[in-house]
MARBA-3410 file (N, C-alpha, C, O; in Angstrom, 1 decimal):
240
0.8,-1.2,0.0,0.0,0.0,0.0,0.9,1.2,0.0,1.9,1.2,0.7 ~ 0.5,2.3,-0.7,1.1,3.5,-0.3,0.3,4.6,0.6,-0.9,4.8,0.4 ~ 0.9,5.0,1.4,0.4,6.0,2.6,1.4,6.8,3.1,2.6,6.8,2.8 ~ 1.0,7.3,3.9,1.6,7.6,5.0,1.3,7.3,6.4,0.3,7.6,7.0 ~ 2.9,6.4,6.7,2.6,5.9,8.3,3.8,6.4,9.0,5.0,6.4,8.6
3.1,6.7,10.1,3.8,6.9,11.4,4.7,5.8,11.9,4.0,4.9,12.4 ~ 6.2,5.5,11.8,6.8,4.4,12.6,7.0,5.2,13.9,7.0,6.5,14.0 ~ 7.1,3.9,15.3,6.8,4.1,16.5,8.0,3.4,17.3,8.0,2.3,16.8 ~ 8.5,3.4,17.8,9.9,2.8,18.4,9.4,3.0,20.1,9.0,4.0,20.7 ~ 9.5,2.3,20.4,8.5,1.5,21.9,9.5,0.8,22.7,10.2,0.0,22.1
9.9,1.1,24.2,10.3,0.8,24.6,9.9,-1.1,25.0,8.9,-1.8,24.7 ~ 10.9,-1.5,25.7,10.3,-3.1,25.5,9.8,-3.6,26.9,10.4,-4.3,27.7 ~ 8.6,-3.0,27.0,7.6,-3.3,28.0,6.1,-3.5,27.4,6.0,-3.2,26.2 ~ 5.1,-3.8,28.0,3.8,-3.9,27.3,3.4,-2.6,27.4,3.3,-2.0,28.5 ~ 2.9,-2.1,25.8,2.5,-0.9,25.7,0.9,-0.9,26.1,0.1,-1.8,25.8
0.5,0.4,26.8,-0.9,0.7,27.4,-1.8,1.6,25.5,-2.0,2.6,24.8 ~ -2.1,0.3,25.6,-3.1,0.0,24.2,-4.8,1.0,24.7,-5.9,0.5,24.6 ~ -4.6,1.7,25.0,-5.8,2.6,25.5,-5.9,4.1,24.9,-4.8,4.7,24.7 ~ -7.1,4.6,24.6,-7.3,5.6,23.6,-6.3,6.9,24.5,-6.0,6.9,25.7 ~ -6.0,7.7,23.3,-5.1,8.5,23.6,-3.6,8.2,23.8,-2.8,9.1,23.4
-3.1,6.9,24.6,-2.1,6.8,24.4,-1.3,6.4,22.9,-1.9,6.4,21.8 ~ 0.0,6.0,23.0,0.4,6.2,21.3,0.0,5.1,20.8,-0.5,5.2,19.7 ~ 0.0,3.6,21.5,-0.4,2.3,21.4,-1.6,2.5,21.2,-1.9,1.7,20.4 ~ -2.5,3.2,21.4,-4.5,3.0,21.4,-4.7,3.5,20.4,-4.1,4.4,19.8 ~ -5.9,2.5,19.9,-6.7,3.2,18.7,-7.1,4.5,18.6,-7.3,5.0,19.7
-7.2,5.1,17.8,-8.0,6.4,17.2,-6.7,6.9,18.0,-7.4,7.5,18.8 ~ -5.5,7.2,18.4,-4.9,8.3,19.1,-4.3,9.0,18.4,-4.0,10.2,18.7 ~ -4.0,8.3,17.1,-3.4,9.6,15.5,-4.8,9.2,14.4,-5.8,8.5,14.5 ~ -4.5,9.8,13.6,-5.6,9.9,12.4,-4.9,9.6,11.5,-4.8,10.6,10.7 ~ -4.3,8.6,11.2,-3.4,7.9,10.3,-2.9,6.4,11.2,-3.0,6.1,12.4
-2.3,5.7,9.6,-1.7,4.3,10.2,-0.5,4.3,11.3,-0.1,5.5,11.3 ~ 0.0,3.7,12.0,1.3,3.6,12.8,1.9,2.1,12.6,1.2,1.1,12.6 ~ 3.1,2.2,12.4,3.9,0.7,12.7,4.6,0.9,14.3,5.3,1.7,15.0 ~ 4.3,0.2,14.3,5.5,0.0,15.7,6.1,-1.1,16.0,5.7,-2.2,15.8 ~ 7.7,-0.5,16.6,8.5,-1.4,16.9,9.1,-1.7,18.4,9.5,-0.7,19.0
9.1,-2.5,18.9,10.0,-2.7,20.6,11.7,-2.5,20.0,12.3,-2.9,18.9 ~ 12.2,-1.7,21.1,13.8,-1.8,21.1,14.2,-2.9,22.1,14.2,-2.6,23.3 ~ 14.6,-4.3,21.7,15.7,-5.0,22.6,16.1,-4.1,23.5,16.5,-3.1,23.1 ~ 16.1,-4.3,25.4,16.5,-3.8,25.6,16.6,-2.3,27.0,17.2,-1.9,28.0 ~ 15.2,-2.2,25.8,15.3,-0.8,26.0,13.5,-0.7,27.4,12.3,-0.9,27.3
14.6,-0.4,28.8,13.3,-0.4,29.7,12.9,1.4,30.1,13.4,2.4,29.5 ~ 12.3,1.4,31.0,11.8,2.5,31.7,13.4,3.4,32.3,13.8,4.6,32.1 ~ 13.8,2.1,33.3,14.6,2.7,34.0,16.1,3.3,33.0,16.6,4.4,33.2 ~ 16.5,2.5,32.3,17.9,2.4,31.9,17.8,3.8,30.8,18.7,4.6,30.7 ~ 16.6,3.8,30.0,16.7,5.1,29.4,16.9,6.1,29.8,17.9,6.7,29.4
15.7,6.6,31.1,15.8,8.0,31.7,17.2,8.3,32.5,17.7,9.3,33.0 ~ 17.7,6.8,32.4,19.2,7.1,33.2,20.1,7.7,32.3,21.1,8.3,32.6 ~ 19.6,7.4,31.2,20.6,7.7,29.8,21.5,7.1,29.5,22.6,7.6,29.3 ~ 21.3,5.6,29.3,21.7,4.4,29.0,21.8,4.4,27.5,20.9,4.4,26.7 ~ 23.8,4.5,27.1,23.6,4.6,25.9,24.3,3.4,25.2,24.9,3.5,24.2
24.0,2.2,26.0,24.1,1.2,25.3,22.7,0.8,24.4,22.7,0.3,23.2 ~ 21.7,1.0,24.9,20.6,1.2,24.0,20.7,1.7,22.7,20.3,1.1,21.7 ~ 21.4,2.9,22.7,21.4,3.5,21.7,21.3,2.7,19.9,20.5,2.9,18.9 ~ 22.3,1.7,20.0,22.5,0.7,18.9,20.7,0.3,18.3,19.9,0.3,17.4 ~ 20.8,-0.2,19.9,19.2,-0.6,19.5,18.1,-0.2,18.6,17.4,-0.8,17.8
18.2,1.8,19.0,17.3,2.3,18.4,17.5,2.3,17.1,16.6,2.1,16.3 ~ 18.9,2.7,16.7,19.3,2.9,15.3,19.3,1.5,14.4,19.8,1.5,13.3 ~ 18.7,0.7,14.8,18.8,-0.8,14.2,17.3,-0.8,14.1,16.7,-0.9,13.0 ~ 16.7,-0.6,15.1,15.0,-0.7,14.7,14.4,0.4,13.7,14.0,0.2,12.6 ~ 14.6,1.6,14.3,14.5,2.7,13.5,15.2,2.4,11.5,14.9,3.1,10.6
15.9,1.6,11.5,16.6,1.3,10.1,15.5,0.1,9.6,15.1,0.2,8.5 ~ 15.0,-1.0,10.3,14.3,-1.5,10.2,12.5,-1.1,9.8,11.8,-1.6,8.9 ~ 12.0,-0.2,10.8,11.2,0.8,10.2,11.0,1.4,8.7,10.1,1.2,8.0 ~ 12.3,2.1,8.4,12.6,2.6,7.1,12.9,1.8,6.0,13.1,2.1,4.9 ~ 12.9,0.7,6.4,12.8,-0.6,5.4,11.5,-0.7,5.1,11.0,-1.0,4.0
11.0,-0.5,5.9,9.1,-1.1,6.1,8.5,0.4,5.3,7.3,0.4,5.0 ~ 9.2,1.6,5.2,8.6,2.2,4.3,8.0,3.2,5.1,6.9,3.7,4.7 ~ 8.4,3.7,6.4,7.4,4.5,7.5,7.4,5.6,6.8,8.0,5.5,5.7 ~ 7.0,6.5,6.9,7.1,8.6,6.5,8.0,9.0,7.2,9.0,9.6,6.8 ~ 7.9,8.9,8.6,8.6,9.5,9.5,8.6,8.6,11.1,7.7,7.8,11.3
9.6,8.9,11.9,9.8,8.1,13.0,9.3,9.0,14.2,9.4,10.2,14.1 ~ 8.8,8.2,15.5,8.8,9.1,16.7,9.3,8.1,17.9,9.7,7.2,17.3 ~ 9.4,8.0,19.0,9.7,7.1,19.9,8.7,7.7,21.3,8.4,8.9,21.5 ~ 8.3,6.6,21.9,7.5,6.5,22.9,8.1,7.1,24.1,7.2,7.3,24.9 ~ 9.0,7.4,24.5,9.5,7.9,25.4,10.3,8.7,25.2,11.3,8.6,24.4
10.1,10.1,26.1,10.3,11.2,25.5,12.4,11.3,25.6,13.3,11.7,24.8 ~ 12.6,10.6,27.0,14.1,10.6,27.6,14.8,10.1,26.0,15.9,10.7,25.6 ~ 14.2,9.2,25.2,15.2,9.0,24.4,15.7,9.9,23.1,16.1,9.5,22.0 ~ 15.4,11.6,23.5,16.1,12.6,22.9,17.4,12.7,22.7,18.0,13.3,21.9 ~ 18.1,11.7,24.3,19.8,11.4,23.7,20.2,11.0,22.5,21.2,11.2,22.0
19.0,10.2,22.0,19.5,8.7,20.9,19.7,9.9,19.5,20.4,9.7,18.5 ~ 18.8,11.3,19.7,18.6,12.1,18.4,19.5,11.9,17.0,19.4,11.2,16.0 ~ 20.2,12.5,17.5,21.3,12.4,16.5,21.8,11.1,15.9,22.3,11.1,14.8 ~ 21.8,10.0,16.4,22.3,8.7,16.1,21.4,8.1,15.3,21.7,7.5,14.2 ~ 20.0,8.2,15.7,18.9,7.3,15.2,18.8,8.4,13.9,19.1,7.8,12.9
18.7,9.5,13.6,18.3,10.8,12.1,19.5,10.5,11.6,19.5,10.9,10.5 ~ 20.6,10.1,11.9,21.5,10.0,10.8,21.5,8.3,10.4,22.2,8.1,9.4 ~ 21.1,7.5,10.8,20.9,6.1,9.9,19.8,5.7,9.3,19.6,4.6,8.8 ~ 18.8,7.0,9.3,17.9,6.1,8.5,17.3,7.6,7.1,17.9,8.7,7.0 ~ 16.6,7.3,6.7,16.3,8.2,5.2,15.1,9.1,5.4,14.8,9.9,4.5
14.4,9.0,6.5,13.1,10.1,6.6,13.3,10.5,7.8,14.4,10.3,8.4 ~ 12.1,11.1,8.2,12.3,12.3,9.7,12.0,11.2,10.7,11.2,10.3,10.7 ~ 13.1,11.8,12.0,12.9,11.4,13.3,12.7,12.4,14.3,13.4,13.4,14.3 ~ 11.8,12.1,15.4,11.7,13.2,16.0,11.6,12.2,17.6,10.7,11.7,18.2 ~ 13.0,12.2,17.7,12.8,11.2,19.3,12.2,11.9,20.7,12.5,11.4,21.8
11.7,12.7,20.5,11.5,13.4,22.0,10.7,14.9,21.6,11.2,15.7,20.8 ~ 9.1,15.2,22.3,8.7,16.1,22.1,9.7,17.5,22.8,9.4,18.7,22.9 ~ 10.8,17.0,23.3,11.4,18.2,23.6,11.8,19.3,22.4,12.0,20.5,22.5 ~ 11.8,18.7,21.5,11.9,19.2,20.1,11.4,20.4,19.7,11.8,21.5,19.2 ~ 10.2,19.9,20.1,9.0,21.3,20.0,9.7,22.2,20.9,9.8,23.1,20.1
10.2,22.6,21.6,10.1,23.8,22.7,10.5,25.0,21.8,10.0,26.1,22.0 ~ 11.5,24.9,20.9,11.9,26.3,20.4,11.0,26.7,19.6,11.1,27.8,19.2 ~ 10.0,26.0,19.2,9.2,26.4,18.3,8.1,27.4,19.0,8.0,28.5,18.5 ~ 7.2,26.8,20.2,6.4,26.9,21.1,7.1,28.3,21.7,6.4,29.1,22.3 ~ 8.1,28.4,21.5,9.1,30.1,22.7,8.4,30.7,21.6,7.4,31.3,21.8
9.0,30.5,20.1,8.9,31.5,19.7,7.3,31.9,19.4,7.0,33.1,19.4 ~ 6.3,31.0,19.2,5.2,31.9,19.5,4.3,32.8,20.6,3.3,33.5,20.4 ~ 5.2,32.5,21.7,4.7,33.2,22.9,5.4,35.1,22.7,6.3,35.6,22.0 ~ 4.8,35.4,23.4,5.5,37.0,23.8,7.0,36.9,24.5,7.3,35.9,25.2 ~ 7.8,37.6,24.4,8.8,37.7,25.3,8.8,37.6,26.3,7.7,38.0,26.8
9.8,37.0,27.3,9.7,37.0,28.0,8.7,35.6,28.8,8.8,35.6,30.0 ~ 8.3,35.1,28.4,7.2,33.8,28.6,8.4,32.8,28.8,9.4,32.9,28.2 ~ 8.1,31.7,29.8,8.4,30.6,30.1,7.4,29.3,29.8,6.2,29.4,29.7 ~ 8.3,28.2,29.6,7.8,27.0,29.0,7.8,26.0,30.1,8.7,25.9,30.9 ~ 6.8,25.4,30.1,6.5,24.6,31.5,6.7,23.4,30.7,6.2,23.1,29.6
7.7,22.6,31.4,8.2,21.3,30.8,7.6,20.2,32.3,8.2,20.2,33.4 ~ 6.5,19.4,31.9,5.7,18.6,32.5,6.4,16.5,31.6,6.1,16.0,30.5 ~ 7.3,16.0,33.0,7.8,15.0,33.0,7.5,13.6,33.5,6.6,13.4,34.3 ~ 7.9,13.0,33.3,7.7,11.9,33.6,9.0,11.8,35.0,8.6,11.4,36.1 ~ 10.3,12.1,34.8,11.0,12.4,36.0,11.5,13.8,36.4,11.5,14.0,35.1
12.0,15.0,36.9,12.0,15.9,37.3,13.7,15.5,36.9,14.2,15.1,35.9 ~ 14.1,15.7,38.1,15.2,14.9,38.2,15.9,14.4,37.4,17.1,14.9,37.4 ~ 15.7,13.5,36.6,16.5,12.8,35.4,16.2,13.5,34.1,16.4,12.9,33.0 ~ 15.5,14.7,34.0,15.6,15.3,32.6,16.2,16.6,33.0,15.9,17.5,33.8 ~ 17.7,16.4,31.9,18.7,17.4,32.0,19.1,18.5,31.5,18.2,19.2,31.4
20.0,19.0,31.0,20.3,20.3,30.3,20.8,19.1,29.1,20.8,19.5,27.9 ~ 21.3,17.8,29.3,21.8,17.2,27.8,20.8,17.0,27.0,20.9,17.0,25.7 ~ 19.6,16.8,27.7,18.0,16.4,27.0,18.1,17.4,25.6,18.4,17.1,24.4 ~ 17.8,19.0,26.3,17.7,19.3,26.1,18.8,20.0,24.8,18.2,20.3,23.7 ~ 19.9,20.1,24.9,20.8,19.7,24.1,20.8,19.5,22.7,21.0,20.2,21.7
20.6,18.1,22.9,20.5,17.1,22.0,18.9,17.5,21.3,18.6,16.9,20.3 ~ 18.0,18.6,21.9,16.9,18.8,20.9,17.1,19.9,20.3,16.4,20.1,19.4 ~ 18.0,20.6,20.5,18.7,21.6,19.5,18.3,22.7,20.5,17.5,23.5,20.0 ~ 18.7,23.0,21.7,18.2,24.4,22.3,18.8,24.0,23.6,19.3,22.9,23.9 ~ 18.6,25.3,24.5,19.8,25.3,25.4,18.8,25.8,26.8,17.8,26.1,26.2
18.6,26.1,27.9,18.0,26.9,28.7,18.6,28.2,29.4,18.1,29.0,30.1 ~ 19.9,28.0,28.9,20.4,29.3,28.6,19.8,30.1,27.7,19.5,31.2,28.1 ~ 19.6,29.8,26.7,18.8,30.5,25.7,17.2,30.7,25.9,16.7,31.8,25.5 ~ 16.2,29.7,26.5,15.4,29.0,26.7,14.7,29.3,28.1,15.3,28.8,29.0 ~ 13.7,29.9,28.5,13.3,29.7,29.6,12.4,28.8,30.2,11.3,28.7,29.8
12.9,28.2,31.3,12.0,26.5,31.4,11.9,26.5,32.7,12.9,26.8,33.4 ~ 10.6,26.2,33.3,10.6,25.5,34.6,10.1,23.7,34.1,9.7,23.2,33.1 ~ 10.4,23.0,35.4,10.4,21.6,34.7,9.7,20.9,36.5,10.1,21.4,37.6 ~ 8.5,19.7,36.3,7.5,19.1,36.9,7.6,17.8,36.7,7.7,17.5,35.5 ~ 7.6,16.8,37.5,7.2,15.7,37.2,6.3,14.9,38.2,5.7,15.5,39.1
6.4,13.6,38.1,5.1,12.6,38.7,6.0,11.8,39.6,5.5,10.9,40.4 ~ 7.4,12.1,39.5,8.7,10.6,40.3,8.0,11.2,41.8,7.9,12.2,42.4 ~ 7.7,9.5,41.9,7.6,9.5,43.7,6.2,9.0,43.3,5.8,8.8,44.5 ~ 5.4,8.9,42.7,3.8,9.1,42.5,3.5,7.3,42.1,4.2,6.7,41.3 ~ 2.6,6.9,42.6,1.6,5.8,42.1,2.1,5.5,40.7,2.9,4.5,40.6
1.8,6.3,39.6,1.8,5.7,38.9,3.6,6.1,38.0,4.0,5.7,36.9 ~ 4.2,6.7,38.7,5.6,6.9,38.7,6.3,5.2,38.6,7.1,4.7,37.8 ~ 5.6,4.7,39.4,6.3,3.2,39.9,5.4,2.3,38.7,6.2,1.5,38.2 ~ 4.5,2.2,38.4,3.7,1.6,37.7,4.0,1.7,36.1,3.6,0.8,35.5 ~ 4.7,2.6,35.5,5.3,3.3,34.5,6.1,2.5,34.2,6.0,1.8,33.1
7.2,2.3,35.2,8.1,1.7,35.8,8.1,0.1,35.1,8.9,-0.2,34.2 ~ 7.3,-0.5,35.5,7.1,-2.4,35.3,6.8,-2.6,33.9,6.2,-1.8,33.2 ~ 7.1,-3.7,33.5,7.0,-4.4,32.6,6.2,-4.1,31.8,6.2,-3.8,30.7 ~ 4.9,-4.4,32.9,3.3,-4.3,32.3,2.4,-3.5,32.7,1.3,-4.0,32.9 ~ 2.6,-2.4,32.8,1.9,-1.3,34.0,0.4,-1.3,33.3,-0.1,-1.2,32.2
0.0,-1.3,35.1,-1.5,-1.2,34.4,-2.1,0.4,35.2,-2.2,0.9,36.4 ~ -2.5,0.8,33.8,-2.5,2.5,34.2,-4.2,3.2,34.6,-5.0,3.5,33.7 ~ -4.4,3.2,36.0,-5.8,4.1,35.6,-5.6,5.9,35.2,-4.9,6.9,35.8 ~ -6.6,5.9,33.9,-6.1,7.0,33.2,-6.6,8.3,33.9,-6.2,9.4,33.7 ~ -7.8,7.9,35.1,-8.6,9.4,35.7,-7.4,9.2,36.8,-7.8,9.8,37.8
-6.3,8.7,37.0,-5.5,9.4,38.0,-3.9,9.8,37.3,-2.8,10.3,37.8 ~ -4.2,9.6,36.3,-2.7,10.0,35.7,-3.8,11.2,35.0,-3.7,12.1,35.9 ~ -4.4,11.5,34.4,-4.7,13.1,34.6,-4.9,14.0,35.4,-4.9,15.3,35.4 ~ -5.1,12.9,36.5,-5.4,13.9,38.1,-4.0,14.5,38.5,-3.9,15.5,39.2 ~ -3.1,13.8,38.0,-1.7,13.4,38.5,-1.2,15.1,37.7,-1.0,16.2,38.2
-1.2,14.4,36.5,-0.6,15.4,35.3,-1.7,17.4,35.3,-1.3,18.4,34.6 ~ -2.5,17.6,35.9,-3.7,18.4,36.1,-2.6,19.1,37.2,-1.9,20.1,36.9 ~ -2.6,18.2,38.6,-2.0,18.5,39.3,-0.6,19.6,39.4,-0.5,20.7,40.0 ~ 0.1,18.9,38.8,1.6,18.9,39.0,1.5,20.5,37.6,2.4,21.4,37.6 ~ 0.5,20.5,36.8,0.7,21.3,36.0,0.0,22.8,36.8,0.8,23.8,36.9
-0.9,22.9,37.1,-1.2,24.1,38.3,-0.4,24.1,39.2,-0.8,25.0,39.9 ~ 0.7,23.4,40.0,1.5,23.7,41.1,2.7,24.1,39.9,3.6,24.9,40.3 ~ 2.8,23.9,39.1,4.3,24.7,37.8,3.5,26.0,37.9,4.1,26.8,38.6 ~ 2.4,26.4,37.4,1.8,27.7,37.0,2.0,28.3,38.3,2.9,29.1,38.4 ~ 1.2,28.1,39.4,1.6,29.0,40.4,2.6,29.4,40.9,2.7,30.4,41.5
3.4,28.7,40.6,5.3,28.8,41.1,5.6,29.8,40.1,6.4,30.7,40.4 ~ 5.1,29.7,38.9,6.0,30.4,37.9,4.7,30.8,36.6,4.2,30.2,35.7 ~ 4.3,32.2,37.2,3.1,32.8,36.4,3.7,33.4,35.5,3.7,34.7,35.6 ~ 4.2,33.0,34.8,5.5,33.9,33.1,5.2,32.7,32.5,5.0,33.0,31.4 ~ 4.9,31.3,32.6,4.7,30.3,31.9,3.9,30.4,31.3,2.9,30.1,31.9
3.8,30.9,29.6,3.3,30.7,28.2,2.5,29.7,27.7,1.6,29.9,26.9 ~ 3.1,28.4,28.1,2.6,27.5,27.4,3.1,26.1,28.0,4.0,26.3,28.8 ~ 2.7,24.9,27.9,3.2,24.0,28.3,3.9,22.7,27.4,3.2,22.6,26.4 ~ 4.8,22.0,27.5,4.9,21.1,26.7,5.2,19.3,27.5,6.1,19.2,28.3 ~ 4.7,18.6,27.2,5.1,17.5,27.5,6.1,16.2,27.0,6.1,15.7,25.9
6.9,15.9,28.2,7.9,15.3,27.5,7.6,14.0,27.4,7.9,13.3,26.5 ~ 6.5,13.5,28.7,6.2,12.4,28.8,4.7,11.8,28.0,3.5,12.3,28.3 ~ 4.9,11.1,27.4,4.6,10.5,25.8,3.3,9.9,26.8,2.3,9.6,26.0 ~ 3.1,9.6,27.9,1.8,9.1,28.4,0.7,10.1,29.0,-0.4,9.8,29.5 ~ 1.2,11.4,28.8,1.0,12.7,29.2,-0.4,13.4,28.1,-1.2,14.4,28.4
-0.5,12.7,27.0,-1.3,13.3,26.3,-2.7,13.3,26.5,-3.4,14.2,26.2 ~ -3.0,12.2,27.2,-4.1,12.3,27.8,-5.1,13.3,28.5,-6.3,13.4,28.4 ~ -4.2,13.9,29.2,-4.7,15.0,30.1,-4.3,16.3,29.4,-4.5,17.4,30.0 ~ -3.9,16.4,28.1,-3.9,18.0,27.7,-4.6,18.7,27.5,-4.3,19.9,27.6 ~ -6.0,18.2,27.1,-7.3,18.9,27.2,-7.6,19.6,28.3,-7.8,20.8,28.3
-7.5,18.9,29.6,-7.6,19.4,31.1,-7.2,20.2,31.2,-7.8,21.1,31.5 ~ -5.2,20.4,31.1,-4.9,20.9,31.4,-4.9,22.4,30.7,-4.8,23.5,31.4 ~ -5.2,22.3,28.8,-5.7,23.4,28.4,-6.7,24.7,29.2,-6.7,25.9,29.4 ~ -7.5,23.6,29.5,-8.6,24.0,29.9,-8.7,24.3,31.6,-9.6,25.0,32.1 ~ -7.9,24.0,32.2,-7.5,24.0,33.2,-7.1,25.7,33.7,-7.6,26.5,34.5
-6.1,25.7,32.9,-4.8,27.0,32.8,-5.2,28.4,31.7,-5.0,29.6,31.9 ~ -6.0,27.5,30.3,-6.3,28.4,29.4,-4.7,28.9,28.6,-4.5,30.0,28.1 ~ -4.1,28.1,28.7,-2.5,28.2,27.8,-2.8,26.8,27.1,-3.5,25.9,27.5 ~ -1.7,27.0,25.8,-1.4,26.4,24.7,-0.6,24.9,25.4,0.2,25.0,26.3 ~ -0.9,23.9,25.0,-0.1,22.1,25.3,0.6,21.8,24.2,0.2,22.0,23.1
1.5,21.4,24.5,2.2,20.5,23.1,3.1,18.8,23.5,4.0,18.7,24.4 ~ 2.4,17.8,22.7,2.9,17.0,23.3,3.5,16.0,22.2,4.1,16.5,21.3 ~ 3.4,14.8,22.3,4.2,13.9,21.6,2.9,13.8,20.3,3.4,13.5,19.2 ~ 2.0,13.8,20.2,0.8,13.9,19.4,0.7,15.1,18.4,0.0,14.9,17.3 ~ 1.5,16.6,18.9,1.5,17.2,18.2,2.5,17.2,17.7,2.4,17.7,16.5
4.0,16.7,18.2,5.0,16.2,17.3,4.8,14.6,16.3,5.8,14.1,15.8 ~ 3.8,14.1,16.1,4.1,13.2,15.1,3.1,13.7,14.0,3.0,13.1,12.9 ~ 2.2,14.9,14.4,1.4,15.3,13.4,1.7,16.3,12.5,1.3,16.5,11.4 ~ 2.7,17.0,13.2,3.6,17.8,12.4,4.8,16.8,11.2,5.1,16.9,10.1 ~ 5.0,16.1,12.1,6.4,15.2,11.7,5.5,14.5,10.1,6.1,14.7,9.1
4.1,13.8,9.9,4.0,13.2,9.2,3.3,14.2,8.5,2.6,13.6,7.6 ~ 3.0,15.5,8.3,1.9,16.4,7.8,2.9,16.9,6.6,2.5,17.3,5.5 ~ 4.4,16.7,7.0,5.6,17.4,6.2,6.0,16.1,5.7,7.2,16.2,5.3 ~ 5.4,14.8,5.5,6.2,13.8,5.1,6.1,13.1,3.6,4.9,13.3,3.4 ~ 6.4,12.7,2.9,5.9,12.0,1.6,5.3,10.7,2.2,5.5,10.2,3.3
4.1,10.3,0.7,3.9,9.1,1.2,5.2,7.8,0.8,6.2,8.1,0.1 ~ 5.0,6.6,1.1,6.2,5.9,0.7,5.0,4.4,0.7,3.8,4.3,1.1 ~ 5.8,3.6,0.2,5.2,2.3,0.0,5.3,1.4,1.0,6.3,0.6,1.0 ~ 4.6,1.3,1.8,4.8,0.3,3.1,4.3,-1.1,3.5,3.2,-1.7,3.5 ~ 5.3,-1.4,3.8,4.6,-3.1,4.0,4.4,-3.6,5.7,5.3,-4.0,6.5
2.6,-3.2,6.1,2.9,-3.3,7.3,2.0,-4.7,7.8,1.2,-5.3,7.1 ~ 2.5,-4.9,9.3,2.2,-5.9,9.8,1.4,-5.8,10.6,0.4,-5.1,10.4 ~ 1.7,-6.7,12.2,0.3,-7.1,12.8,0.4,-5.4,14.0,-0.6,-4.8,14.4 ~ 1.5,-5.2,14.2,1.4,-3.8,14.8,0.4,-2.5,13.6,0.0,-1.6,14.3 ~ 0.1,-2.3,12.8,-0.8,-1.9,12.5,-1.8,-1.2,13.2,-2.6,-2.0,13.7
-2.1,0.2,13.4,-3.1,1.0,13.9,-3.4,1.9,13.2,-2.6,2.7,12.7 ~ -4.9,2.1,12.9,-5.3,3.9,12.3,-5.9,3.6,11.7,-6.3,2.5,11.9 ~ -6.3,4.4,10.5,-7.3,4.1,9.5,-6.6,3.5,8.4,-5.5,3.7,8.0 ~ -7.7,2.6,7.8,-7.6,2.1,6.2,-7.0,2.9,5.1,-7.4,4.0,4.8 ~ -5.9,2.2,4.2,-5.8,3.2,3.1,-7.1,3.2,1.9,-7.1,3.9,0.9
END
């Protein structure tokens, strides 16, 4: 068939196949392939484990065999892999919605801060950032996450089983305690790829602009050619 599909690079745990996340139905408006990385868990990434790295650039090459448009990865931490994984394969990769942030500064007013809402606080660094092409020197950022939280640990396992009205409660949360701390915050963006869920809320919550892994693969494939793809039983989205 020719189309355009989203390839998906998945860490190797069981993905939460539930609407809105990247695994569930209807969560893009287009097909997705996806792939597991050998390897590649919760913990060892956010640590910035770059023996992984091989991994991605092998699946991701694998992907582009299969004909994807463009690549995204499920987990936002593997923005280290950026550069490694866009230079082995032949279409666009966008490993980490941290990507988005310089885009998102510059539509705000001067002077606006970007609320970076995480999956760890803690383990997301100035290299993250880096490696997405922008600096916080340049950049103004406050940064939020969920480590220490229920579903922090559950994230965590193999097979996490996620209730979604408290990872919004969670992500609602944590995003009004960033705004109050820091009322210059413009806009928000999410690094954590399970975070999309709750952007509506939080829109609506705050009445500022979200950007998350959802709006990085709709940009990513809106700019992409179609290509001839031969996909399998991972298959999600609509019919060509």
């Amino acid at each position: 068939m020719t189309d355009k599909v989203l390839g998906i690079l998945e860490l190797e745990t069981k993905p939460v196949e539930l609407p809105g996340f990247m695994a569930g139905p209807g969560t893009f408006p287009f097909p997705v392939k996806r792939k597991q990385v050998p390897g590649a868990f919760t913990r060892n990434v956010i640590d910035g484990d770059k023996s992984v790295e091989a991994g991605y650039v092998a699946a991701a090459r694998e992907l582009d065999r299969q004909g994807v448009s463009a690549i995204v990865s499920n987990c936002g931490f593997t923005g280290l892999y950026q550069a490694a994984v866009a230079e082995a394969v032949s279409i666009p990769v966008a490993m980490s919605s941290l990507l988005l942030v310089p885009f998102v500064a510059q539509t705000l007013k001067p002077g606006s801060r970007i609320g970076l809402l995480t999956y760890d606080a803690p383990k997301l660094m100035e290299n993250h950032y880096v490696c997405a092409g922008w600096s916080s020197k340049d950049i103004s950022v406050a940064v939020s996450g969920i480590e220490g939280s229920e579903l922090w640990y559950e994230f965590a396992k193999s097979a996490p089983n996620i209730d979604v009205s408290i990872l919004v409660r969670d992500v609602r949360a944590a995003a009004r305690k960033l705004l109050d701390a820091n009322p210059d915050i413009g806009a928000f963006v999410f690094e954590c790829t399970a975070f999309p869920v709750a952007a509506g809320a939080v829109r609506s919550d705050t009445g500022l602009p979200v950007a998350d892994v959802t709006t990085l693969a709709n940009m990513l494939l809106g700019m992409s050619p179609e290509r001839s793809v031969k996909l399998r039983s991972s298959y999600h989205g609509p019919t060509a």
